[in-house]
N, C-alpha and C positions, 0 to 999 in steps of 0.2 A: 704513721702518718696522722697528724693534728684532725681532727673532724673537726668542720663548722655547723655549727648548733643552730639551729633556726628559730626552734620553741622550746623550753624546758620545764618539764615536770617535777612531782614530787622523785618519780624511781625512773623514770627514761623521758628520755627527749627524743625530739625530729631532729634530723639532721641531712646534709647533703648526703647522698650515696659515694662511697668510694671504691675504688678497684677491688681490694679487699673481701667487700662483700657480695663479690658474684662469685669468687674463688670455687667455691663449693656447688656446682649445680646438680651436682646427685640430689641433694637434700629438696632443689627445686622441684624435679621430677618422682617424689616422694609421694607417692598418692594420698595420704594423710595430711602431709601439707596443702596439696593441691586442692583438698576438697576440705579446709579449715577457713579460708578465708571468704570472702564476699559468693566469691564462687569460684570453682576451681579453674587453677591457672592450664593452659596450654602447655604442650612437653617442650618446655626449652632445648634447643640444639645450637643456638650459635654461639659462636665467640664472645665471651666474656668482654672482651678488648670493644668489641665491638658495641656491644649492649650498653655498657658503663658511658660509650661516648654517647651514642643515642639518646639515654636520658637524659644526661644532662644539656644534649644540645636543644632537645624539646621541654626542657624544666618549667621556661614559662607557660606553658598552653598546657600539661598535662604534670600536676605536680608530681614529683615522686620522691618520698624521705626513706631514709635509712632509720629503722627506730635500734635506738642502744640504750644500753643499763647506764643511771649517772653512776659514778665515782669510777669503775674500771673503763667505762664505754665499750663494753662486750655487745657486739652488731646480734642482735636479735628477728630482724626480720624488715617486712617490708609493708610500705604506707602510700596509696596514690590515689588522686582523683583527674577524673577521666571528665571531660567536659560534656555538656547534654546542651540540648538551645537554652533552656534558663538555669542550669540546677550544675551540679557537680555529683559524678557516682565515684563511690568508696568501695577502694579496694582494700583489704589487709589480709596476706600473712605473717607468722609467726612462726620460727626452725625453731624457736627452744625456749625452753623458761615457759611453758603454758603452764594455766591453772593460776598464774601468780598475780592475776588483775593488770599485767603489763601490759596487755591489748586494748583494755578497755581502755587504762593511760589513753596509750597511744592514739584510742580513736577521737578520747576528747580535746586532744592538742591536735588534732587532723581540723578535730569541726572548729576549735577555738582558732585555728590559721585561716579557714576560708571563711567563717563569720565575721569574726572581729577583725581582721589584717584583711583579707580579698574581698569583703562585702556579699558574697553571694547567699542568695536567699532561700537556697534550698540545695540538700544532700540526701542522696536517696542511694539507696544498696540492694542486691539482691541476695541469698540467702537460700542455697535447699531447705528445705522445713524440719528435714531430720536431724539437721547441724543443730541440737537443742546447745550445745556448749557456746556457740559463736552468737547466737537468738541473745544469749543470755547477757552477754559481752553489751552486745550491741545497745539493748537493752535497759541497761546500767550505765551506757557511755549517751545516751539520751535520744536515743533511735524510737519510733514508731508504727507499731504493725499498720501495716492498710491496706495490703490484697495477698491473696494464694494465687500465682497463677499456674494450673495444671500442665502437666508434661512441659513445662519450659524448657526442660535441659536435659540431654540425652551423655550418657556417662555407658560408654560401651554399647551395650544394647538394652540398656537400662532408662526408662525414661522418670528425672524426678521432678515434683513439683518445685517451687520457688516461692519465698516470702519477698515481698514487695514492702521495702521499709522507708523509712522518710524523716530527716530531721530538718526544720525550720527555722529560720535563722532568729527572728525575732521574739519566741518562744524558750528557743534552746539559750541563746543569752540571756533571758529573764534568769531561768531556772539554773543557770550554772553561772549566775555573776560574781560570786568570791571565789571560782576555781581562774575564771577567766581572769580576770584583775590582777590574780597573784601569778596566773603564770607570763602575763605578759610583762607583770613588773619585775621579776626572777630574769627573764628573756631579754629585757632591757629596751621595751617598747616603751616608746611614750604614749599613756591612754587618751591624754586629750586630741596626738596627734592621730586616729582613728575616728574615723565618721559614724562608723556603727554602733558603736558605744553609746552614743546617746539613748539608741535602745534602752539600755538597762540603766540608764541613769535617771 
């Protein structure tokens, strides 16, 4: 099945989600996965069939991409933001290919979609403190520590702190304005037509 591409990278792009990529929910309920991304996902149990329609029928209010490798488009994992009264929260994981800077990709074509293309002025994440590998990610894709909050998240009977991250919209385009440019022009946006841009111009 053809994928449509939404933003593309130098090594993965956004993409719509396909049927495809629910196939495998073992890997969902993978406790490694679960606790790799923003923060860990819930045990999936429904239908595939079912989920696949759900997202996309709620696509506009709650984005969600498919990230995949360019040249094979090997489905890699998953990308979404969750709406707040002003801001957008980021979710990601990743079933495979970690360690290879794909994620961080992925997060900066996450923030370059809701800055530059949605306008929103702020993306904030949450984060256990001990995930030093996803801190790191984040970090690099132009995220910013700004609180620890204590026992936020309870993981069996385990309760772990949480890093409170934050990236801004008019800030994070300063400082990534030739990643943004190039991949919206690779993507086939037009820059003039984007109001945000004037930020960085």
């Amino acid at each position: 099945m053809s994928r449509t591409i939404l933003l593309r990278g130098d090594h993965v792009s956004l993409a719509l989600p396909i049927r495809e990529d629910f196939q495998d929910l073992s890997l969902w309920n993978d406790p490694e996965y679960r606790c790799y991304g923003s923060k860990p996902n819930a045990v999936i149990t429904e239908d595939p069939e079912e989920r696949i329609k759900k997202i996309l029928k709620n696509w506009h209010r709650e984005h969600y991409f498919s990230i995949i490798r360019n040249g094979d488009e090997t489905f890699l994992g998953f990308l979404s933001f969750s709406s707040l009264i002003s801001a957008q929260e980021l979710h990601i994981g990743l079933l495979r290919e970690r360690g290879k800077g794909y994620g961080t990709e992925a997060v900066r074509l996450g923030l370059t979609w809701t800055f530059a293309i949605k306008n929103v002025p702020t993306v904030v994440l949450f984060v256990t403190t001990d995930n030093k590998r996803a801190i790191r990610a984040y970090k690099k894709a132009g995220f910013k520590e700004v609180a620890v909050i204590p026992n936020m998240l309870c993981i069996g009977y385990t309760y772990k702190d949480m890093l409170l991250m934050l990236a801004q919209q008019d800030t994070w385009l300063k400082e990534n304005r030739a990643f943004v440019e190039d991949c919206l022009k690779r993507s086939g946006y037009p820059l003039d037509a984007l109001p945000p841009l004037h930020i960085i111009q």
